[in-house]
C-alpha positions as CSV (number, residue, x, y, z in Angstrom):
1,X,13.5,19.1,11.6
2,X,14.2,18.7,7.7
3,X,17.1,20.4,5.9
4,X,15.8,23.7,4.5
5,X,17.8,22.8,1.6
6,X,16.2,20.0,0.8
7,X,12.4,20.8,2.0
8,X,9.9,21.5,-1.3
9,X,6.8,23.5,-0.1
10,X,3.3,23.9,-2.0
11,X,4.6,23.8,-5.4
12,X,2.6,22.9,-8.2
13,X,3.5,19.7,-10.1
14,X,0.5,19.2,-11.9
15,X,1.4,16.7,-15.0
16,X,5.3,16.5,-14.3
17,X,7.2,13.9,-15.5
18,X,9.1,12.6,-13.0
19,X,10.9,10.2,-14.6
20,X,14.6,8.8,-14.1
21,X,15.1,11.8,-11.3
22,X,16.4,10.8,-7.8
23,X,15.5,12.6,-4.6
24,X,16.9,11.5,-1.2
25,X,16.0,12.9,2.5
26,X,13.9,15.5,1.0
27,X,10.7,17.0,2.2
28,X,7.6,17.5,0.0
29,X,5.1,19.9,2.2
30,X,1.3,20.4,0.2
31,X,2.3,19.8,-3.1
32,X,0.1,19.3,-5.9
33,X,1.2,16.0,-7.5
34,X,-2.4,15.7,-9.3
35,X,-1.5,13.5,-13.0
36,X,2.4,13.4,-12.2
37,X,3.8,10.4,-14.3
38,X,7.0,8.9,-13.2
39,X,9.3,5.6,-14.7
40,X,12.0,4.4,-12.0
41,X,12.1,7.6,-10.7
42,X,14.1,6.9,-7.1
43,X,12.7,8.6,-3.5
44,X,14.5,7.4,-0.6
45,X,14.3,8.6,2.9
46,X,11.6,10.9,1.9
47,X,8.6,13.0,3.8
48,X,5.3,13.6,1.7
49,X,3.1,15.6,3.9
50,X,-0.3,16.7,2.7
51,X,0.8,15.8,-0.9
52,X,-2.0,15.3,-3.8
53,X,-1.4,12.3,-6.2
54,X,-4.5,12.4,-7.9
55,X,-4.9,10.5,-11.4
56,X,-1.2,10.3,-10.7
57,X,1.2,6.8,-12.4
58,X,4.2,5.2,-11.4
59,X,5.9,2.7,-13.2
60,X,8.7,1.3,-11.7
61,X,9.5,3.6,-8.6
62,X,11.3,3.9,-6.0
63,X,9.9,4.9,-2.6
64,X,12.3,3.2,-0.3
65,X,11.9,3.8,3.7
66,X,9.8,7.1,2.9
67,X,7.2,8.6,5.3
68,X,3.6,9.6,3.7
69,X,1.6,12.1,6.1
70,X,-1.8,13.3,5.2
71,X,-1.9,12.7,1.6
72,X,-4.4,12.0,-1.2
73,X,-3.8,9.2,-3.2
74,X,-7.6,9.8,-5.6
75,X,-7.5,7.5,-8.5
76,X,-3.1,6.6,-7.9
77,X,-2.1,3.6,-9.5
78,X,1.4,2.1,-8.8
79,X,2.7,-0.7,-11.3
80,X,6.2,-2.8,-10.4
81,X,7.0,-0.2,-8.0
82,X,9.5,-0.8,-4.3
83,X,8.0,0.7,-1.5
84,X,9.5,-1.1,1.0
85,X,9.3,0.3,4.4
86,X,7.5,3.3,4.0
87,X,4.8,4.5,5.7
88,X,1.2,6.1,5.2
89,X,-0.4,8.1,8.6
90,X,-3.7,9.5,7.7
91,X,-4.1,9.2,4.2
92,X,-6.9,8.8,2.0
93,X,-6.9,6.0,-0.6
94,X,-10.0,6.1,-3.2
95,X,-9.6,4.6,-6.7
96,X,-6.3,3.2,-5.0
97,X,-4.9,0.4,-7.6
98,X,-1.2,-1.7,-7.1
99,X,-0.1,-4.0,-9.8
100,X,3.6,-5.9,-9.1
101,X,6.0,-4.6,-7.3
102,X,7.7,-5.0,-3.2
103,X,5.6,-3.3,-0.7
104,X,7.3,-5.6,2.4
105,X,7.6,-4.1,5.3
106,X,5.2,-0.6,4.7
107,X,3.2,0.2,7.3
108,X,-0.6,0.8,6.5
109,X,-1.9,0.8,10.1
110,X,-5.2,1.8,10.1
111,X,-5.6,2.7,6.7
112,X,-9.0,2.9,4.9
113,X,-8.4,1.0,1.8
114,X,-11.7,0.0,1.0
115,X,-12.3,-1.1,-2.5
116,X,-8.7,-0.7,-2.7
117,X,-6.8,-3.3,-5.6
118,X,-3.5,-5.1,-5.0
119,X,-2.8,-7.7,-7.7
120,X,0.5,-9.3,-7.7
121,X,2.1,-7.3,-4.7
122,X,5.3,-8.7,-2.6
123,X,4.1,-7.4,0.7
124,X,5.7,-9.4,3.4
125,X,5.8,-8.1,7.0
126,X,3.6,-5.8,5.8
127,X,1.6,-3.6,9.4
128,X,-2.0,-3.8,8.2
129,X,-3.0,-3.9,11.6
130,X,-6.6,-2.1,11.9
131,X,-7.0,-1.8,8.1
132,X,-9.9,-1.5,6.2
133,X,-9.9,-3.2,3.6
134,X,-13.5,-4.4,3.0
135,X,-14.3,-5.2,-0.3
136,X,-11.0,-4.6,-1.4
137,X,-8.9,-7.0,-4.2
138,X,-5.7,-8.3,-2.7
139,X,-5.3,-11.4,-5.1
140,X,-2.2,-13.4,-6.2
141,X,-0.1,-11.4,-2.8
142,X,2.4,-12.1,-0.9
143,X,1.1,-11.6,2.8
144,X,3.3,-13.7,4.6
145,X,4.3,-12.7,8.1
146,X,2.0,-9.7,7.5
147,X,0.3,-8.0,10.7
148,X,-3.5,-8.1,10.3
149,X,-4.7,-8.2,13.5
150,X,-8.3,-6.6,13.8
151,X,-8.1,-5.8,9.8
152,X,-11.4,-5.7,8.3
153,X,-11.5,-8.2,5.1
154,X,-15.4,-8.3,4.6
155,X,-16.8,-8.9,1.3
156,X,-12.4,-9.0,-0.1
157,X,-11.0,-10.5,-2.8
158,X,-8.2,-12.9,-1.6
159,X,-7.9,-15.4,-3.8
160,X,-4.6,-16.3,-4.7
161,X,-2.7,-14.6,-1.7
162,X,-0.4,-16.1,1.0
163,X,-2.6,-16.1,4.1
164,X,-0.6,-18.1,6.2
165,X,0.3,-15.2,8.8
166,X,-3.8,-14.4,8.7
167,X,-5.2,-15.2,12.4
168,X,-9.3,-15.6,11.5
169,X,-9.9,-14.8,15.1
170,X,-8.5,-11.7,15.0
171,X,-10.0,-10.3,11.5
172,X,-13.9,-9.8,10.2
173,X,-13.2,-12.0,7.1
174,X,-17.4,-12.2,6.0
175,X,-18.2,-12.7,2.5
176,X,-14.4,-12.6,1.7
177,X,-13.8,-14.7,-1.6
178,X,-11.0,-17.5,-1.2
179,X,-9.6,-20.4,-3.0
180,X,-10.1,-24.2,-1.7
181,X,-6.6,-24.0,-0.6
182,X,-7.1,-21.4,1.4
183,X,-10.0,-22.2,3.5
184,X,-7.7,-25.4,4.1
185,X,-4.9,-22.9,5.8
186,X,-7.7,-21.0,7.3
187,X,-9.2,-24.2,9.0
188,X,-5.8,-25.4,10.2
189,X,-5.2,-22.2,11.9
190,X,-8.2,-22.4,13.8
191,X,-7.1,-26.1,14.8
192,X,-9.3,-27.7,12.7
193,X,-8.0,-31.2,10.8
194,X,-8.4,-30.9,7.0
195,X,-8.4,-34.5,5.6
């Protein structure tokens, strides 16, 4: 159970600037978050549950080893922020956009990311396991050691990202766009000899 003390329920945040403020271990229970703006504001060991971010920015955040529950992330964009591990259960991602920052270790199991764009994203040892991410743009990211098992990549943008950890047995990669020097890692791991 959270700390009373530090549990913030429904309030209304609609167009706060968040910016430079630290939170840890608190609570944020159906709050409206809709066009918050934030610049290295800090959350760590935080619980977002049934939080709205829509048309919300964040610029060089903080959201270390936080837990996101049933939240709406509508039009969210996320620039050179650290997320890492954090994790999303049940969220919905539309208009979703990352640019920069360290995502390693967040768990997305699951997740419908669809059309989704990660440009430029540190996300090592990331759990995409199950994720949908078809027709999504995950160029120029680090994926290494990142769990994709049974992720759907049809029709992605890839090019430029570490697939080294990527199994093609275990993920729909159809119509997904890659480099040269990607199909070569992608042919080795299905024991194939490029030459």
């Amino acid at each position: 159970m959270p700390d009373a003390d530090l549990v913030i329920r429904e309030e209304d945040w609609y167009g706060r600037d968040l910016s430079d403020r630290s939170w840890s271990g608190y609570t944020f229970l159906d709050a409206d978050w809709t066009e918050v703006t934030d610049a290295g504001a800090v959350f760590d060991g935080c619980t977002f549950s049934g939080v709205r971010f829509n048309a919300s920015r964040h610029s060089g955040a903080a959201f270390t080893n936080c837990t996101f529950r049933r939240c709406n992330f509508f039009d969210t964009r996320f620039t050179d922020c650290k997320l890492v591990g954090s994790l999303f259960q049940q969220s919905e991602f539309t208009l979703f956009e990352v640019t920069g920052g360290d995502w390693s270790f967040v768990g997305l199991p699951g997740a419908d990311l669809r059309k989704a764009c990660f440009d430029s994203v540190r996300m090592r040892e990331a759990d995409l396991t199950g994720a949908r991410l078809e027709k999504a743009s995950v160029t120029g990211t680090d994926l290494s050691g990142a769990m994709l098992h049974s992720a759907k990549l049809t029709g992605a943008d890839l090019r430029g990202s570490d697939l080294t950890g990527l199994d093609p047995l275990t993920v729909e990669l159809a119509g997904a766009m890659i480099s040269l020097e990607q199909a070569a890692v992608i042919a080795m791991a299905l024991g194939l000899k490029v030459g």
